[in-house]
Z-matrix of the N, CA and C atoms (Angstrom, degrees):
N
C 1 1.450
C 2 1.536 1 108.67
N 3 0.775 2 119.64 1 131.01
C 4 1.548 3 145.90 2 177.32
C 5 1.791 4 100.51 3 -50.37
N 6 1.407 5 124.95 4 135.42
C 7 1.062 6 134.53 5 157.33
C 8 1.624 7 122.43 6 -48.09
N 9 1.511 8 120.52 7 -41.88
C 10 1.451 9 127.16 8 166.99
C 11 1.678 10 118.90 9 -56.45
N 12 1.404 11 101.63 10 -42.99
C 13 1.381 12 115.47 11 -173.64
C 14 1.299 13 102.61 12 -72.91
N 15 1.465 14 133.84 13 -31.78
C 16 1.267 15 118.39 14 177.62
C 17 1.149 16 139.98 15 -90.96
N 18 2.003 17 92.45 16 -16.09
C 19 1.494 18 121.15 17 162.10
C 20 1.885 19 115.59 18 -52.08
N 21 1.411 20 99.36 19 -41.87
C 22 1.402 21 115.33 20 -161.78
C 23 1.919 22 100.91 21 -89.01
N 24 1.441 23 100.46 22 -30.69
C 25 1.865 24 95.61 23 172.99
C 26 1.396 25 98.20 24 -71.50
N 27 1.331 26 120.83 25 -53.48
C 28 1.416 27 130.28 26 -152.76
C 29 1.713 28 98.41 27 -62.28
N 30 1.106 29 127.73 28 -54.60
C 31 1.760 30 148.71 29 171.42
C 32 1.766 31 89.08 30 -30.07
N 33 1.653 32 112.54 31 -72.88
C 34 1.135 33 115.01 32 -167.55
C 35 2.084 34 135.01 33 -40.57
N 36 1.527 35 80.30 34 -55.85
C 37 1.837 36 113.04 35 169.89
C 38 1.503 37 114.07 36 -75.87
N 39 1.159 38 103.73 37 -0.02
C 40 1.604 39 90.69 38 173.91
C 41 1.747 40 99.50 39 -121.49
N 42 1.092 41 122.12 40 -16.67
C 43 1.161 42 115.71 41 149.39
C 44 1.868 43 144.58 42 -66.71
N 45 1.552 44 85.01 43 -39.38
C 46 1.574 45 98.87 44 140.86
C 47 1.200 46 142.34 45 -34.65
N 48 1.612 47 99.35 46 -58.25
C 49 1.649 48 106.58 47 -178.60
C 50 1.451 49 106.42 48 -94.37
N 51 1.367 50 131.73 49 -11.34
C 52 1.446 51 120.80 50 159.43
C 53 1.148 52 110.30 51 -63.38
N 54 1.524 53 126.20 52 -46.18
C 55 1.628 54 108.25 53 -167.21
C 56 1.779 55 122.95 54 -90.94
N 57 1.548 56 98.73 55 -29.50
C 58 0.994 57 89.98 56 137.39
C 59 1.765 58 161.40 57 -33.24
N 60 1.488 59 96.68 58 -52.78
C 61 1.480 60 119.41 59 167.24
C 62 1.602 61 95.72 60 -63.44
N 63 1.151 62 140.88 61 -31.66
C 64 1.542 63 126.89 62 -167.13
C 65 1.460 64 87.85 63 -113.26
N 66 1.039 65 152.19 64 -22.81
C 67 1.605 66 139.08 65 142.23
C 68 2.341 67 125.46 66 -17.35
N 69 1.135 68 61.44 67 -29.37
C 70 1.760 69 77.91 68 -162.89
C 71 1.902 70 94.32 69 -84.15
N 72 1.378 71 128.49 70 -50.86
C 73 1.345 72 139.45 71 -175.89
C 74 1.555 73 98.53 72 -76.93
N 75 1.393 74 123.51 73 -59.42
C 76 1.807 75 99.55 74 149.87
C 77 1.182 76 132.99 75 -9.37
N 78 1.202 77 125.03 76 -73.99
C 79 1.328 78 132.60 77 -114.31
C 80 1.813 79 96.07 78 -115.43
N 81 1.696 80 96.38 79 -34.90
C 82 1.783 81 133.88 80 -163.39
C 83 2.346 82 81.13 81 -69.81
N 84 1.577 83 99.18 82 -65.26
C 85 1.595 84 85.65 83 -178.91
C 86 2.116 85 74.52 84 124.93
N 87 1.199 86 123.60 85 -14.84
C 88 1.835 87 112.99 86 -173.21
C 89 1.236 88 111.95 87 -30.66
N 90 1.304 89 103.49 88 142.52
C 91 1.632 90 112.71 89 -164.66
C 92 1.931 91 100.38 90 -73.09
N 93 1.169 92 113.34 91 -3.37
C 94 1.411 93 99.25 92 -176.97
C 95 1.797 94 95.37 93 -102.54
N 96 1.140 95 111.61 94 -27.10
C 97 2.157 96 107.07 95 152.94
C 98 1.529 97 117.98 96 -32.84
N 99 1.670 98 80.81 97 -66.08
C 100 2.124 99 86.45 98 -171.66
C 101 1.464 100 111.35 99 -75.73
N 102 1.129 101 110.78 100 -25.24
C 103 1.705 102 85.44 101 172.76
C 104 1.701 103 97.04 102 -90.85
N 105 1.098 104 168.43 103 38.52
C 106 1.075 105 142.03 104 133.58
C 107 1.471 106 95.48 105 -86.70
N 108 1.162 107 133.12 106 -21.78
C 109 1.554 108 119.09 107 173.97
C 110 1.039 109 117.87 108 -52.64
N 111 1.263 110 106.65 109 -62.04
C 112 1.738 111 146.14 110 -145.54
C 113 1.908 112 77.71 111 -68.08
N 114 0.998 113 119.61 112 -56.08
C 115 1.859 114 110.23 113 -153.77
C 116 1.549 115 78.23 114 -75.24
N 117 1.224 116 161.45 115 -12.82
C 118 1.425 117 157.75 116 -147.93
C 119 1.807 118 105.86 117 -103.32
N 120 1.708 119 93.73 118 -33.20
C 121 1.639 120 113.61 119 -168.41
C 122 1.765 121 107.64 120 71.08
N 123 1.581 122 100.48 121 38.98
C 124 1.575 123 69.89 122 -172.91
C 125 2.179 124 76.68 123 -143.55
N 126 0.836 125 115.80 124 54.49
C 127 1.553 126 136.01 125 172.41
C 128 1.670 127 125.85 126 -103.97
N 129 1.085 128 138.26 127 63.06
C 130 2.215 129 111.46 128 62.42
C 131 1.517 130 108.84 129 -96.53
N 132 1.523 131 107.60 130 -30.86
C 133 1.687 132 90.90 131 -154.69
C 134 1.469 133 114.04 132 -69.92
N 135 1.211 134 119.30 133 -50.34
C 136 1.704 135 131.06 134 177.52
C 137 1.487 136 95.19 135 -31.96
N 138 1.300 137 128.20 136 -52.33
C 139 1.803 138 135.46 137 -178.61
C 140 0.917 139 127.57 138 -28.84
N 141 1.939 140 91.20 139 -57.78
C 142 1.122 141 126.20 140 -170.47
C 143 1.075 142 120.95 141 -75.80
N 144 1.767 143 122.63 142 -38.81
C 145 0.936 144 136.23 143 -159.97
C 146 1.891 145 113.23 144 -94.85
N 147 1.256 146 100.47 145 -26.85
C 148 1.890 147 105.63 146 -179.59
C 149 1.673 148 84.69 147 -76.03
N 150 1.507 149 130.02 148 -26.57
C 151 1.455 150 116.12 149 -145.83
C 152 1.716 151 90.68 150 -67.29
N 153 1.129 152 96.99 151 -57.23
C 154 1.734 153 113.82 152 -179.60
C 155 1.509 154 111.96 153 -58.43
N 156 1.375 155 123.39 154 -8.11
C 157 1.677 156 129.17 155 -178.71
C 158 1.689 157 88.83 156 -88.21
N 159 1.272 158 129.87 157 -45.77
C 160 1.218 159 154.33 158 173.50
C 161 1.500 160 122.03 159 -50.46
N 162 1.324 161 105.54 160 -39.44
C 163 1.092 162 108.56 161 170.55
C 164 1.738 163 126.78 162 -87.72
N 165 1.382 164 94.46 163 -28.10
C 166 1.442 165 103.43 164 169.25
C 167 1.586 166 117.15 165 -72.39
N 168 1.641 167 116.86 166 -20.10
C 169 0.945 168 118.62 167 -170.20
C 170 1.879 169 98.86 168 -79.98
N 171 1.303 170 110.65 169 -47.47
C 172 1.459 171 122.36 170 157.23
C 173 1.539 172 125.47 171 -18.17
N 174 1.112 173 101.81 172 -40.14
C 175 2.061 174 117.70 173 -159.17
C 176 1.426 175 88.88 174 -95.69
N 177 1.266 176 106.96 175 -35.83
C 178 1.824 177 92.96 176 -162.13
C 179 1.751 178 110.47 177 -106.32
N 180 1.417 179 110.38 178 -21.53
C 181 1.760 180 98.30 179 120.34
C 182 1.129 181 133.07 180 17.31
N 183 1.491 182 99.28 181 -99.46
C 184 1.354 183 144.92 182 -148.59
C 185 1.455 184 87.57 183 -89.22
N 186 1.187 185 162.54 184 11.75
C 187 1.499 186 142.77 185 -144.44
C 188 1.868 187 84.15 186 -166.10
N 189 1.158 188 116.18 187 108.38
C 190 1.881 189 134.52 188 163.80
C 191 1.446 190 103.43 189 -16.86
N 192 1.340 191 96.66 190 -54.57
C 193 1.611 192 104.73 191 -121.13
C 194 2.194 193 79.60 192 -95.54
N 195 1.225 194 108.37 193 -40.70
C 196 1.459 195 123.15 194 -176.27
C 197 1.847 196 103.21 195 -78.63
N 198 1.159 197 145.25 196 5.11
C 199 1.318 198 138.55 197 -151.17
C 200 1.877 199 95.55 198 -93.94
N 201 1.343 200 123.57 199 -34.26
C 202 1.308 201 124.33 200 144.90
C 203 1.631 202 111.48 201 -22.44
N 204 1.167 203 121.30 202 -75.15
C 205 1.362 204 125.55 203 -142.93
C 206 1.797 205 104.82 204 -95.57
N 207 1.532 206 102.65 205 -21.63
C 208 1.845 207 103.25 206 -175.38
C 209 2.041 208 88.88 207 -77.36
N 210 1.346 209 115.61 208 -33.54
C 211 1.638 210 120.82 209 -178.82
C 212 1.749 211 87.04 210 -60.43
N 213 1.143 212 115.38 211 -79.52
C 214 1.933 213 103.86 212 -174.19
C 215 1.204 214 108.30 213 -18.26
N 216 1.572 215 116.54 214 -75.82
C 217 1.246 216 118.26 215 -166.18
C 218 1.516 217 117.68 216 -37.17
N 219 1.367 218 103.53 217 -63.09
C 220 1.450 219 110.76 218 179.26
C 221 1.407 220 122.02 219 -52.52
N 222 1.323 221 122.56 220 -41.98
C 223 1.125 222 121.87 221 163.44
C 224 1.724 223 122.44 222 -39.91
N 225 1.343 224 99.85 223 -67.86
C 226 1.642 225 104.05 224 174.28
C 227 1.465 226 116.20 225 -56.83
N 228 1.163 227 127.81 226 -39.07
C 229 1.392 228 129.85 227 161.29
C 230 1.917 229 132.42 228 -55.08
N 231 1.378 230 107.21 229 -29.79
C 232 0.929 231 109.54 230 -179.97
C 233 1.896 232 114.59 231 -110.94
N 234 1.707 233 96.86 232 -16.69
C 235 1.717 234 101.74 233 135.23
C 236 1.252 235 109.69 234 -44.59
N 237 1.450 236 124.73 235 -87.19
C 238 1.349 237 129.00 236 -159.00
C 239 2.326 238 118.14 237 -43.86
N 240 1.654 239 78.09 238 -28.15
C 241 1.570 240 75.82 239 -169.22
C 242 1.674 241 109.35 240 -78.39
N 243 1.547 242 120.29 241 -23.58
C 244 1.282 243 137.88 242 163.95
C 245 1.422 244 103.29 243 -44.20
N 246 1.199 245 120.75 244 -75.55
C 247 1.304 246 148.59 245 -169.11
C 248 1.395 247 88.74 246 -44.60
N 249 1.373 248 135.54 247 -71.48
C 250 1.631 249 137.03 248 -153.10
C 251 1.505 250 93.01 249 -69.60
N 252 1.437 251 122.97 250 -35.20
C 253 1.333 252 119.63 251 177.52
C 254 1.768 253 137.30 252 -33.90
N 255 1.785 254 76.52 253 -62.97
C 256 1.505 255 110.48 254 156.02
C 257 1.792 256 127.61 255 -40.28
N 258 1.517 257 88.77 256 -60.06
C 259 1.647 258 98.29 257 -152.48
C 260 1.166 259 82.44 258 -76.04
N 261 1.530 260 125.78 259 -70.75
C 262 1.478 261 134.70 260 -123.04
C 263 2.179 262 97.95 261 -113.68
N 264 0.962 263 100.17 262 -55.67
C 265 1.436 264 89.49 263 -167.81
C 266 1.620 265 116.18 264 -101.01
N 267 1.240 266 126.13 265 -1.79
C 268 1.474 267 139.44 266 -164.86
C 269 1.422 268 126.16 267 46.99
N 270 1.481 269 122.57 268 -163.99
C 271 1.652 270 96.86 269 -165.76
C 272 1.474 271 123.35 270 -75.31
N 273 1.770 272 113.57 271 -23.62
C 274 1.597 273 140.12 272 -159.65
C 275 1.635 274 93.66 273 -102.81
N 276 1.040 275 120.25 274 107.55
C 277 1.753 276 111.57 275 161.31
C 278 1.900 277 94.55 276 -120.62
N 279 1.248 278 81.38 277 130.71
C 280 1.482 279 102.16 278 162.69
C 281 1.206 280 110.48 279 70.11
N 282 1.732 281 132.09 280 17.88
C 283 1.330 282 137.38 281 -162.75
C 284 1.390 283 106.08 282 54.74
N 285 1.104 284 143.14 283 55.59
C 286 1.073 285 138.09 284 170.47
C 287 1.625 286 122.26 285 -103.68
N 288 1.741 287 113.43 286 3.02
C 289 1.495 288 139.70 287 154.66
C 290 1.213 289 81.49 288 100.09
N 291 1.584 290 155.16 289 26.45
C 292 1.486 291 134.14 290 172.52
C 293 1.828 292 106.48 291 81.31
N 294 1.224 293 106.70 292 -1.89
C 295 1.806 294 111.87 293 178.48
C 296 1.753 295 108.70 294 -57.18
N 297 1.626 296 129.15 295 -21.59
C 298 1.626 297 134.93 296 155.14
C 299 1.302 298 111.74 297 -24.05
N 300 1.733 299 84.59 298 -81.42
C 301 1.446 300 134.20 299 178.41
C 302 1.727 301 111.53 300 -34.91
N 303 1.054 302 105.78 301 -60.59
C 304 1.548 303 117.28 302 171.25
C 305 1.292 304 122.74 303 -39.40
N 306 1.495 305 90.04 304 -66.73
C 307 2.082 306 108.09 305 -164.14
C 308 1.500 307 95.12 306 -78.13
N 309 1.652 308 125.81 307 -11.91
C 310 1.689 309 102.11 308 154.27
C 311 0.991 310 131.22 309 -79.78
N 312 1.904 311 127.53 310 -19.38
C 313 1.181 312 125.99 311 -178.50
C 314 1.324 313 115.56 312 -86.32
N 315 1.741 314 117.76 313 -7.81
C 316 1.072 315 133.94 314 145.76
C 317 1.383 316 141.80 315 -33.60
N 318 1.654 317 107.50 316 -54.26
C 319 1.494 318 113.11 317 -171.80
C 320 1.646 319 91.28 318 -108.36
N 321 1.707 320 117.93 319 -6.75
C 322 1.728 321 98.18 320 165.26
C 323 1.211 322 104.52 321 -99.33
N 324 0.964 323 129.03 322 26.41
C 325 1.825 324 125.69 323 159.12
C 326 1.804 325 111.56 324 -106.00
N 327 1.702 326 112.19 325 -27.02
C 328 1.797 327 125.33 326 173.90
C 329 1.893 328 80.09 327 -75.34
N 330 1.682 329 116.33 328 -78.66
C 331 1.338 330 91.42 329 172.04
C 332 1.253 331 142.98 330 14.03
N 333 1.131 332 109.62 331 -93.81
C 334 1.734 333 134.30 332 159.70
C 335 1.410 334 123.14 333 -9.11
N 336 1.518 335 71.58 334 -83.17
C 337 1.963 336 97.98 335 179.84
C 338 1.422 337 96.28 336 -55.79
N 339 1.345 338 151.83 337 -89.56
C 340 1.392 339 140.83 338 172.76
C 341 1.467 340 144.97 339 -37.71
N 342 1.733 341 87.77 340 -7.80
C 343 1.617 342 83.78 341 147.13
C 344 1.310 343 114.98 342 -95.82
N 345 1.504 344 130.46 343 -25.34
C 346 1.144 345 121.51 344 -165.48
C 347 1.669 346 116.85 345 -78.24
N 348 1.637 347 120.43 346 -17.35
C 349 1.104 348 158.10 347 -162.93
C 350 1.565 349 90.34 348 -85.38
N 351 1.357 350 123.47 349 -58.46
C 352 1.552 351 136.42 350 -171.42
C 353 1.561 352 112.54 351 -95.16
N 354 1.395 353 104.02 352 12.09
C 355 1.672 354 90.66 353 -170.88
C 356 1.560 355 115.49 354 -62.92
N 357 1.179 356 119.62 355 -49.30
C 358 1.517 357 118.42 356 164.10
C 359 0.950 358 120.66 357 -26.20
N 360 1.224 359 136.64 358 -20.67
C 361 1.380 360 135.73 359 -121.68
C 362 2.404 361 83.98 360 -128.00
N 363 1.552 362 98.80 361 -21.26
C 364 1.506 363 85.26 362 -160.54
C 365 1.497 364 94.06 363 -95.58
N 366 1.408 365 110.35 364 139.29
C 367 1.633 366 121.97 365 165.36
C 368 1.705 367 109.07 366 -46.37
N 369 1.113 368 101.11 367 146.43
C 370 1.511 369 116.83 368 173.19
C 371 1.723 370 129.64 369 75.06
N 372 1.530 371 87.69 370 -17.24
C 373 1.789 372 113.20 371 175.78
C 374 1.698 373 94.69 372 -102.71
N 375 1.259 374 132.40 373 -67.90
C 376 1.241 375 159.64 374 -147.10
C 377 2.029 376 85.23 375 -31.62
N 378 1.109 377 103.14 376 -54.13
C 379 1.384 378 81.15 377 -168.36
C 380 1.210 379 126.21 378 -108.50
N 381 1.321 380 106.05 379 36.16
C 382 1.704 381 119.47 380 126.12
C 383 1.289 382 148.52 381 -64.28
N 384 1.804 383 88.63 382 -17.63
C 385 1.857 384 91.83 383 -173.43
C 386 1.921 385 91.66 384 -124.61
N 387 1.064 386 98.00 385 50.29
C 388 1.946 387 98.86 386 176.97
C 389 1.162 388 78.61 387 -104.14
């Protein structure tokens, strides 16, 4: 197997199981969920609502032909979670050593790499990079 190919599986599944892994504290209601909401003002629905942005980003992942578009998602999502990092909650919530903070700059850097890997691959861009 090719070094790219495993770069690009490996990119995929570890993004998986990061958001996944924070899928579960979503979804669960964990008190370190609601207060990052709660200081956000946007606690149940915002919770509720990235959980399911999250999950779609999950499915399409997981799906060949969709791995273009679950990388978008994630990207904008884990923009946004950077961003809230910044503004609203800083890098450490809850003493948790900045490990949030981390595993988002994490899957928007796999992000990245899989969009740039899939760019062909996205409608309306695609035939810019033929």
């Amino acid at each position: 197997m090719k070094i790219g190919t495993i770069l690009f599986h490996g990119s995929r599944v570890i993004a998986i199981l990061i958001l996944g892994q924070t899928l579960y504290f979503k979804f669960s209601g964990s008190e370190e969920s609601k207060f990052i909401f709660s200081v956000m003002g946007m606690e149940p629905w915002g919770r509720y609502g990235l959980a399911v942005l999250e999950s779609f980003c999950i499915l399409f992942l997981l799906l060949p032909r969709l791995v273009w578009l679950g990388a978008l998602v994630g990207f904008n999502l884990m923009l946004g979670a950077v961003l809230s990092h910044f503004v609203f909650l800083g890098i450490v919530v809850k003493d948790d050593g900045g490990l949030l903070f981390l595993l988002a700059l994490v899957v928007f850097a796999l992000s990245t790499y899989l969009l740039y890997v899939e760019r062909k691959k996205i409608p309306l861009l695609s035939e810019y990079f033929t």
